[in-house]
C-alpha positions in Angstrom: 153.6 141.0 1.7 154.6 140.9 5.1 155.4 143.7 7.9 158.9 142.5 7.4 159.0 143.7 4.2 157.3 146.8 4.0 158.8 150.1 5.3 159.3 150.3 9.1 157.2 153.4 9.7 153.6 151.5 7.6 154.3 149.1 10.7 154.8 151.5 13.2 152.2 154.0 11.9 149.8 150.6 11.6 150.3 149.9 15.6 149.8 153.5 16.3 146.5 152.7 14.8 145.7 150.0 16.6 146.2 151.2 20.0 144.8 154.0 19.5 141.5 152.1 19.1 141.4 149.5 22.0 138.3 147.4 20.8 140.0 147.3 17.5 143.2 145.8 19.0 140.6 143.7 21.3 138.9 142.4 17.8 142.4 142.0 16.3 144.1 139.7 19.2 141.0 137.7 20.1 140.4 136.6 16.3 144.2 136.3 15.9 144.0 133.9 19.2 141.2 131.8 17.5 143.1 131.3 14.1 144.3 127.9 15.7 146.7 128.2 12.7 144.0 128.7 10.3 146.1 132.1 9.8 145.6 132.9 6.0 141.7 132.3 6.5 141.6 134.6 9.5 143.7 137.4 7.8 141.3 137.2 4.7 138.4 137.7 7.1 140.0 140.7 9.1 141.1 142.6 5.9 136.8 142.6 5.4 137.3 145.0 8.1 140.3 146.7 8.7 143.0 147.7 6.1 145.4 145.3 5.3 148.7 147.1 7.2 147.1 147.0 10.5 146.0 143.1 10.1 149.5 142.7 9.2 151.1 144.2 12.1 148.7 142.9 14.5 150.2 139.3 13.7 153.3 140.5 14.0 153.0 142.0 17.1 151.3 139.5 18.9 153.5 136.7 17.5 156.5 138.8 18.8 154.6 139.5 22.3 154.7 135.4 22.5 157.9 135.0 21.8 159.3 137.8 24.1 156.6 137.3 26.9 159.5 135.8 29.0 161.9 138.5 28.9 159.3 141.8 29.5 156.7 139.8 31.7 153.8 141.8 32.4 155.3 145.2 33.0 157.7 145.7 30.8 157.3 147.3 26.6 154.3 146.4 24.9 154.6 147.9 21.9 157.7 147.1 19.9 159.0 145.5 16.5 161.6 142.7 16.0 165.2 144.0 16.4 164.4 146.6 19.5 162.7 144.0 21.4 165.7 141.5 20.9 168.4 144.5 22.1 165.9 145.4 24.9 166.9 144.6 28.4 164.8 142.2 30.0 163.0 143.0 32.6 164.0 141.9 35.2 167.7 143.0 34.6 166.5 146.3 33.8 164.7 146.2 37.8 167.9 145.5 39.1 169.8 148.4 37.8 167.3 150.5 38.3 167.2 149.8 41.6 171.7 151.1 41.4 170.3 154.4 40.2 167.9 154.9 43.2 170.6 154.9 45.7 172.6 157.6 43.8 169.8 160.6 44.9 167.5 162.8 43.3 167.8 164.2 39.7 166.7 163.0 36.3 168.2 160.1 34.9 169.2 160.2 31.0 168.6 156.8 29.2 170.6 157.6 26.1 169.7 155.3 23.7 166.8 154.2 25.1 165.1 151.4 22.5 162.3 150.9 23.0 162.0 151.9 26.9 162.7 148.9 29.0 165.3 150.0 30.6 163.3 153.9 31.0 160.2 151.9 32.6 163.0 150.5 35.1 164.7 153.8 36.0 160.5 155.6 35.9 159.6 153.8 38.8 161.7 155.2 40.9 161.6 159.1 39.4 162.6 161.2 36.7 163.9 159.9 33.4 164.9 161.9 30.2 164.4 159.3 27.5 166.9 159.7 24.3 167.1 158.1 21.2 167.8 159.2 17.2 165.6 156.9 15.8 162.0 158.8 16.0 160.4 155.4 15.0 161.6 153.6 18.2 161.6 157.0 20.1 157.7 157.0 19.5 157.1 153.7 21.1 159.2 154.1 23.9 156.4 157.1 24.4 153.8 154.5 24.0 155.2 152.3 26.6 155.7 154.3 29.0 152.3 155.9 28.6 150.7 152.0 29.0 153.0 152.0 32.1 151.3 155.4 33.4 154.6 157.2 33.9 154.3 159.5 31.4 154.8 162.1 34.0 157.9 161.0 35.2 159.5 160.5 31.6 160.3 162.8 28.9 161.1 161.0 24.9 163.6 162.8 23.0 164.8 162.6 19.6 168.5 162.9 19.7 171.9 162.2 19.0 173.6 160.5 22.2 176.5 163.0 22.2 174.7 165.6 21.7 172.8 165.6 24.8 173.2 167.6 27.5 174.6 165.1 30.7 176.7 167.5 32.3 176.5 166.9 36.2 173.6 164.1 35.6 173.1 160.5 36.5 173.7 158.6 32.6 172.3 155.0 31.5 173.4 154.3 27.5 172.9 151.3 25.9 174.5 151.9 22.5 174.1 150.1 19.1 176.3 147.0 19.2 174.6 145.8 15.6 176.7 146.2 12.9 175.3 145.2 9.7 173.4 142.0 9.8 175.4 141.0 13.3 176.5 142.1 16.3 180.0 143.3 17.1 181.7 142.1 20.4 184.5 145.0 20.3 183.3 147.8 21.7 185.2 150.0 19.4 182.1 149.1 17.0 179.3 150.6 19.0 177.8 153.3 17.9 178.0 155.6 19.7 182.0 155.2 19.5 184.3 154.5 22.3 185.6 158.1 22.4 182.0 159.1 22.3 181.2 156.7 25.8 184.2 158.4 27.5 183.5 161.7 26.5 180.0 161.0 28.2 181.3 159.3 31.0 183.3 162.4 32.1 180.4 165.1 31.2 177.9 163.2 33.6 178.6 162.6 37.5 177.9 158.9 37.4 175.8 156.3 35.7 176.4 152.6 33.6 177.2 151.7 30.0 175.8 148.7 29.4 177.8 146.2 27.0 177.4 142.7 25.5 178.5 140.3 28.4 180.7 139.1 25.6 182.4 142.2 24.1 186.3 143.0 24.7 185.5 145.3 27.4 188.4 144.7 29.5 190.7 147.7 29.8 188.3 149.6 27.2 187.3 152.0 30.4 190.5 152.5 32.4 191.6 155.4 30.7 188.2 157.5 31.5 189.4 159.1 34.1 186.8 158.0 36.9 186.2 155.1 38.9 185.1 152.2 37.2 183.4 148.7 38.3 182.6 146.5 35.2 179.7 144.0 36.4 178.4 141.1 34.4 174.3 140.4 35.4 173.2 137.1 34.9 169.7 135.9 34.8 168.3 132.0 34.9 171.6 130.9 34.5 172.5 132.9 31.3 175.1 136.0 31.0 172.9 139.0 29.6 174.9 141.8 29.5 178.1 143.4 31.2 177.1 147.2 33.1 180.2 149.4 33.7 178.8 151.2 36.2 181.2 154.5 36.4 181.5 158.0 38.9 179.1 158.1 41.7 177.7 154.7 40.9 181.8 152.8 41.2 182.2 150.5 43.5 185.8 150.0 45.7 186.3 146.8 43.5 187.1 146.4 39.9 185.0 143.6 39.1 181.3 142.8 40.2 179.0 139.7 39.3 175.1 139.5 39.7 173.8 136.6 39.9 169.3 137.3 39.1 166.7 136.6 40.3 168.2 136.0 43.5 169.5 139.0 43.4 173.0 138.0 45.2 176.2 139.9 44.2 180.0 138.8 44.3 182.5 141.9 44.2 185.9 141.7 44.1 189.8 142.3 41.8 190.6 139.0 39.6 194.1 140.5 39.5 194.5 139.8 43.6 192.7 137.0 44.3 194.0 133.5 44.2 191.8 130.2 45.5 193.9 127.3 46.8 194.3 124.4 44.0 193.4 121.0 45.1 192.4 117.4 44.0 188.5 116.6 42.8 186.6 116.3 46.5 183.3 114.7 46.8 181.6 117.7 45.0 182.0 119.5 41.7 180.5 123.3 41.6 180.2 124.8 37.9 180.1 129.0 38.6 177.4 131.0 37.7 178.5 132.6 34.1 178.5 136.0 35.2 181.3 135.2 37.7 182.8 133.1 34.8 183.1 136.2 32.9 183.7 139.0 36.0 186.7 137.3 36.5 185.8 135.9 40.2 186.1 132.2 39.6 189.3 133.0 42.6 187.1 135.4 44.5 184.5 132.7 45.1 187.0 130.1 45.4 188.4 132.3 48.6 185.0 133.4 50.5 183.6 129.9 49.8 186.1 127.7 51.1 186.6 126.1 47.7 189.7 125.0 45.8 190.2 125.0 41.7 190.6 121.8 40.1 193.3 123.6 37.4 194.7 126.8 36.4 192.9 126.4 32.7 189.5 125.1 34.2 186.7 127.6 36.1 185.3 124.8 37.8 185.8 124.1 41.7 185.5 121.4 44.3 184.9 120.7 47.9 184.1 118.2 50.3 181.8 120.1 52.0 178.5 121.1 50.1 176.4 124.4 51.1 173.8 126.7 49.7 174.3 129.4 47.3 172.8 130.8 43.7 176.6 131.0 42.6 177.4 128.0 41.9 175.5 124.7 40.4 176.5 121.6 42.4 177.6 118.1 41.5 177.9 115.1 43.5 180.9 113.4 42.3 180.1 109.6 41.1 183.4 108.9 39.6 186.3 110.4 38.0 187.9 108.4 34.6 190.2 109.6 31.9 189.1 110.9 28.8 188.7 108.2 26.3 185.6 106.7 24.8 185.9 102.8 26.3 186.5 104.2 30.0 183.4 106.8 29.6 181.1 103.7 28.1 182.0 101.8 31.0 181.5 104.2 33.3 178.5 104.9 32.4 177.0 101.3 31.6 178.1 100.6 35.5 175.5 103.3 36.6 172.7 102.2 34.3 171.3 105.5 33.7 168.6 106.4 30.8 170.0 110.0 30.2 173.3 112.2 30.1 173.9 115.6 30.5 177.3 116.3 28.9 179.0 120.1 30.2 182.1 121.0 29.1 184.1 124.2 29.2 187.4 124.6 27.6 187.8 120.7 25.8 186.6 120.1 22.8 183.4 117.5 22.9 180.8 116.7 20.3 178.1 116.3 22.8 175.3 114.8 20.7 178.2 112.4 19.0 179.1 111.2 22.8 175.7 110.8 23.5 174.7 108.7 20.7 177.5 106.0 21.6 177.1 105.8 25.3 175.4 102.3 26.7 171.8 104.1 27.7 169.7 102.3 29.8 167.6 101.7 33.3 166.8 104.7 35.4 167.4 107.7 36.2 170.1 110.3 35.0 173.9 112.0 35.5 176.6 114.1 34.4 179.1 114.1 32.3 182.0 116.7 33.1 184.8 117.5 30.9 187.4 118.9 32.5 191.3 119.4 32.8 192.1 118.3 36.3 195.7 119.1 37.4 196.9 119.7 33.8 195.0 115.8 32.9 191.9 115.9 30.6 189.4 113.8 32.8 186.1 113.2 32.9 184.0 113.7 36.0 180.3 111.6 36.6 178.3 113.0 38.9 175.0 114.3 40.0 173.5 117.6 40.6 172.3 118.4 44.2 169.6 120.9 44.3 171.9 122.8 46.5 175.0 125.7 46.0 177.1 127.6 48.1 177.0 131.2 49.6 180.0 132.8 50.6 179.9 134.7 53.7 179.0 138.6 53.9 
């Protein structure tokens, strides 16, 4: 039997064990280290001398420590099973709002909902947390991380209902359950808490964020709260992690905010008012960061940067004129050729490249089928673009330049 497969408190209640006794863990994680996939050998010897439930989660947690060593780093949860570490925010992310909340005063911060404590360890560094969540399982290792983090004194762990506590006039964090059976939900009218519940909490406290998939149907969800709203999508490496409606005190002038991590850069701005000029594919290509994909600021950028959209259906943007940015990914244009199989071989026989990197947004492409067909061969390698240019589907060779573009201040 597997952790997986017993009851989640014999894990929990295993771990609890385990740390409790550092040289037990230290005996546990250096033989586990050693198996050198040898597991079933290595587990035999263990259960000689510890019981079987702790051997059992001790695999479990270190194999899950590998796999989510990316997203916590070295100071973020330690202690954690499967599902809460995949909901967790990553660290880094969870810095960055923390560092919103800092600018909004003293008082406690609640962190409804709060998993197992990534985004409490975020909001602890910088003062006073009350910690909530109803399941006491994943309530008691949010105490254990933040205890490893030595803020224990800044945070308090409560078992609780979201709705039920007491916000009123407080700073508010909630990240609530978007899991619905065996999946996750992208409306918002799915999350547990409820979407009545996350306006009723909006109005109670004086300002804080909800944090949301980046893919949910947020928009308009929020515009009947009755305070200032600013729904920002957070990036990080590239990939969309989550979408923050950061309400009350913590609103911005501007409906719509993208962050763009670890650089740390922000674009703010209304999709409904902005409009870039459309224009012909210049000598570079620039592919937006995701998060200002999906704030709605493809325009906005477009406008402070200087750069035009190749079509009303298509996020992607051109210029003449390359600069540096985190923004946008940048692509020296080879060539541009319609989109049909015998003008994309030749195309790319004429460059003799050994590799392709295929990016499309809105046509349909069967990469790995493209790839298999093209005429590989020589050195070196480009980029193959699918896009609608002025209502045509083209496709656009090209390069990437280790470069993007910043709009001004």
């Amino acid at each position: 039997m597997t952790a997986a497969a017993e009851p989640r408190s014999v894990y929990v209640d295993a771990l609890e064990a385990i740390r409790d006794d550092p040289a037990r863990w230290s005996d546990l994680a250096a033989a586990i280290d050693a198996s050198a996939g040898d597991e079933l050998a290595v587990q035999d010897s263990l259960r000689r001398r510890y019981p079987a439930e702790q051997v059992r989660a001790a695999f479990t947690l270190h194999d899950l420590r590998r796999r989510f060593a990316s997203k916590f780093g070295p100071d973020g949860p330690r202690w954690y099973d499967r599902v809460p570490a995949e909901q967790a925010t990553p660290a880094a992310v969870a810095t960055y709002k923390a560092s919103r909340f800092r600018s909004a005063g003293d008082g406690p911060v609640y962190d409804l909902c709060c998993g197992i404590g990534s985004d409490t360890l975020g909001l602890a560094a910088g003062g006073e947390v009350i910690a909530v969540d109803c399941d006491p399982l994943t309530a008691r290792m949010t105490g254990w991380n933040v205890a490893d983090a030595r803020l224990g004194d800044r945070v308090e762990v409560i078992v609780e209902q979201a709705e039920s506590t007491p916000v009123d006039g407080g700073l508010l964090h909630i990240d609530p359950d978007r899991r619905i059976g065996a999946g996750r939900s992208r409306r918002v009218e799915d999350y547990r808490p409820g979407l009545d519940a996350l306006h009723g909490l909006m109005r109670r406290a004086r300002g804080g964020a909800v944090k949301l998939g980046p893919a949910s149907n947020f928009g308009g969800k929020f515009d009947e709260v009755g305070v200032p709203v600013t729904t920002e999508l957070v990036s990080l490496d590239g990939e969309c992690k989550e979408a923050t409606v950061w309400f009350g005190e913590l609103a911005e002038d501007a409906p719509s905010a993208a962050a763009v991590l670890p650089a740390g850069t922000r674009l703010t701005g209304d999709p409904l008012s902005d409009l870039a000029d459309r224009a012909a594919l210049g000598r570079y290509l620039f592919d937006p960061d995701p998060a200002v994909v999906r704030a709605g600021l493809v325009d906005r950028l477009g406008e402070v940067a200087g750069l035009a959209r190749l079509d009303e259906a298509e996020e992607y943007l051109t210029s003449d004129a390359c600069e540096d940015s985190p923004f946008a990914t940048a692509f020296e244009v080879i060539d541009e050729v319609p989109n049909n199989e015998r003008a994309v071989r030749a195309a790319v026989r004429s460059l003799g490249v050994a590799s392709v990197e295929i990016k499309c947004r809105h046509l349909r492409v069967d990469a790995d089928a493209v790839r298999r067909r093209l005429p590989l061969g020589g050195d070196g390698s480009a980029v193959l673009i699918y896009a609608r240019i002025a209502g045509r589907a083209r496709v656009v060779l090209a390069r990437r330049v280790d470069r993007g573009l910043t709009p001004p201040a």
